[in-house]
N, C-alpha and C positions, 0 to 999 in steps of 0.2 A: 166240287167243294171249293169254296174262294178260298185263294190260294192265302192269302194270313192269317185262314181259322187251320191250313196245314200245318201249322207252326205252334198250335195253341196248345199247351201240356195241361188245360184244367182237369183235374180228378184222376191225376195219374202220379207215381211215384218213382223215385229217383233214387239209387244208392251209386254211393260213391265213395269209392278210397281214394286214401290221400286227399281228403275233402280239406285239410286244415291248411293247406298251403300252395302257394303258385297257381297252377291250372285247373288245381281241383277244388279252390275256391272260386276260382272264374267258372267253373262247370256246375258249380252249386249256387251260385248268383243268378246265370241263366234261367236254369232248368225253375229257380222259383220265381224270376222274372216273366216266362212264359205259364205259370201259372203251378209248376209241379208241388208238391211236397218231396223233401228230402231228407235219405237216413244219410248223415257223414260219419265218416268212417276213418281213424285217423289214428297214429301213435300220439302223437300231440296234443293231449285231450286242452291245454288252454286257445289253442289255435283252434282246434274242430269247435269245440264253442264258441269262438268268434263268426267263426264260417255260420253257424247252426242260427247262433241270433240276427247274420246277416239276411238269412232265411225269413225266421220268423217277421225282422220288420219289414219284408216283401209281404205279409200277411199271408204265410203258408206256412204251415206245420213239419218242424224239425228234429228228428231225433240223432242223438250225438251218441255214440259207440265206439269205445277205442276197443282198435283192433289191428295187430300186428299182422301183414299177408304173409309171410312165413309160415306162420302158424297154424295149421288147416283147422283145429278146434276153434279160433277164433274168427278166420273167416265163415265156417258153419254157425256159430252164434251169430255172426251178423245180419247173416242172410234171414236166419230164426228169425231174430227179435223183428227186424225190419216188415216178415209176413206177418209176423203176431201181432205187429201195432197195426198195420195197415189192409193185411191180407191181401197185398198184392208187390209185385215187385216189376216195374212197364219199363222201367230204362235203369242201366248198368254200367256204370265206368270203373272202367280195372286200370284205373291212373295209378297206383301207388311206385312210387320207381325213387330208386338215388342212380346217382353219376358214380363212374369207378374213382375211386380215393385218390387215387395220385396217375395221371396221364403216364403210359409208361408199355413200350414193346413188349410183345407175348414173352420172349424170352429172359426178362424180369420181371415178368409178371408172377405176383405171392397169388399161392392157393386160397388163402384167406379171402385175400379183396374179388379174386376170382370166385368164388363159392357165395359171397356176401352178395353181390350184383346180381346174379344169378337167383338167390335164393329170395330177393324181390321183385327182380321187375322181370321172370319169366315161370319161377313156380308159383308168386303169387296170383299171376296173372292166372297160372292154371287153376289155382281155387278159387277164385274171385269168379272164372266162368262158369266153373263146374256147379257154385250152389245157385249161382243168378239162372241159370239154365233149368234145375230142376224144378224152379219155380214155373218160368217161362214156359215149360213143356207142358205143364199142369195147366196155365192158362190158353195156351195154344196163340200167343203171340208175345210179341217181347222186343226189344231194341240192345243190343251188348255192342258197347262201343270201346273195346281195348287202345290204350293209349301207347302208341310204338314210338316210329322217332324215322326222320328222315337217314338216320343214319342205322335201321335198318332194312334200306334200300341200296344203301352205297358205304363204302370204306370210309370212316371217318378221320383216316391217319395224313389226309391234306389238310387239314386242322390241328388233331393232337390223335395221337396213338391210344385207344379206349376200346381195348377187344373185348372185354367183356361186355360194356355194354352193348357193345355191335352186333355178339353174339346172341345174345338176349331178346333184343333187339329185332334183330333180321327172324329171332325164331317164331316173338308177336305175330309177325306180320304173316309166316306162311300157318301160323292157330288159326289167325282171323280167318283165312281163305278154308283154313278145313271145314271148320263151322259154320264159315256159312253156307257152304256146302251140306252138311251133316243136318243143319236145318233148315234148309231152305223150301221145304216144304208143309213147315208149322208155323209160318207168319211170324217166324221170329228174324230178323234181320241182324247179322252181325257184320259190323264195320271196324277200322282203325284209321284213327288220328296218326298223323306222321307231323309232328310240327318239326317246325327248324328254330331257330335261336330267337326264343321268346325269355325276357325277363323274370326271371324266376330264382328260387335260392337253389335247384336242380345242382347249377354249378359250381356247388363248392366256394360262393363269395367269388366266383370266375368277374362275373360284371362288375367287380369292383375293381377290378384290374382294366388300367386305361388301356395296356398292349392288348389283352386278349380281346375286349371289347371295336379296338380300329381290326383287327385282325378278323373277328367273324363277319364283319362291317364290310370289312372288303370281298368277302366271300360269300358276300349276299349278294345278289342282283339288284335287289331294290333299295341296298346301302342303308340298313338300318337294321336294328335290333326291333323286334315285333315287342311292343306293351302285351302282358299277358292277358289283357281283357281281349285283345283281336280275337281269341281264341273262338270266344261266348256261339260268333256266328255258326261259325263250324261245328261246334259240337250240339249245337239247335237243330241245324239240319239234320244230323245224323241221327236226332233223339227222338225226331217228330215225325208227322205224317209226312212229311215234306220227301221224305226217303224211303216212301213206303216199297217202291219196286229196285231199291238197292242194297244190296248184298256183297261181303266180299270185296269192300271199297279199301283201298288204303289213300285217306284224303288227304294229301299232303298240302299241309301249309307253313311255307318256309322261304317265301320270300322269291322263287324261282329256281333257288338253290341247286334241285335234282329237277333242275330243266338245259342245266349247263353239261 
């Protein structure tokens, strides 16, 4: 195959949470730049619509669904609506995630914010795979690309103290390796994104803070805050032919960060 028709998403479809902001606008720009259609998926229904029309004027077809990942009733309708309009579902990003509320040591750490982080960026993650999978199983191929975080790889408290998301986190990263395990014999590929300090509203209005911003700066290798369009590459590979013999990846993109 020439290797830039590996990359080519025509006639294939895309769902994504968290599609209305940060990285999972940049993952729903791609995926309809390289030709896909895409369901976004989002609590933000006027942002998923901006996302969804960014779509459409790529000339591919966009359906917009809010839907809260907490809530397993509504990641099942998504997944629903998404085979009903399309009858297929070929790539999957379990992006939807927030930052813990206030940086702050296990030992004042509220049950609340602890339970809150939790209940998106690692049970969502579980029903986000769960219905994209019994699609994928039914077709007998599939791409599931869970979106983790280089900080679950490593301790994020030489930065700022964030155990829940760490926990969460770190827990991404060893689903991806189950599953791809668990399918690795139905042509379904599952991977995860580990980015490091990309621009986004992720952190809490963090990047609008001059200290925080020289502070992750320096604790990058490449001295720079990554634009959250750098992403697009990374998560093309992951979504295309291009990874057809890779499984079980945790692709870190972070500047070198977890090379130190």
């Amino acid at each position: 195959m020439n290797v830039m028709k590996m990359f080519d998403l025509a006639g294939q479809v895309a769902v994504i949470t968290g599609a209305g902001n940060g990285l999972g606008y940049q993952f729903a720009e791609a995926m309809a730049e390289a030709g896909a259609d895409v369901v976004c998926a989002d609590i933000d229904m006027q942002n998923n619509e901006a996302t969804a029309e960014r779509v459409r004027e790529l000339g591919r077809k966009a359906l917009t669904i809010r839907c809260d990942v907490t809530r397993e009733a509504e990641v099942f309708a998504l997944f629903q609506a998404a085979d009903k309009e399309f009858g297929r579902v070929d790539i999957a990003f379990a992006n939807a995630g927030i930052a813990d509320q206030t940086p702050q040591p296990l030992h004042d750490y509220p049950t609340d914010n602890w339970n809150a982080v939790l209940a998106v960026n690692l049970q969502g993650v579980f029903y986000t795979d769960r219905e994209a999978l019994k699609i994928m199983v039914r077709q007998r191929r599939g791409k599931l690309i869970n979106v983790a975080s280089m900080w679950g790889l490593a301790g994020a408290s030489s930065v700022a103290p964030i155990p829940a998301y760490n926990a969460a986190k770190g827990a991404v990263v060893n689903l991806t390796r189950e599953l791809a395990l668990e399918y690795a014999t139905q042509n379904i590929q599952v991977n995860a994104i580990c980015p490091g300090f990309f621009r986004t509203r992720l952190a809490n209005g963090s990047y609008d803070d001059p200290e925080f911003v020289a502070a992750v700066t320096a604790f990058t290798p490449m001295d720079r805050v990554a634009d959250a369009s750098e992403i697009k590459g990374t998560a093309l590979y992951l979504a295309s032919h291009a990874s057809s013999f890779t499984t079980g990846l945790m692709l870190v993109t972070d500047g070198g960060c977890m090379a130190k």
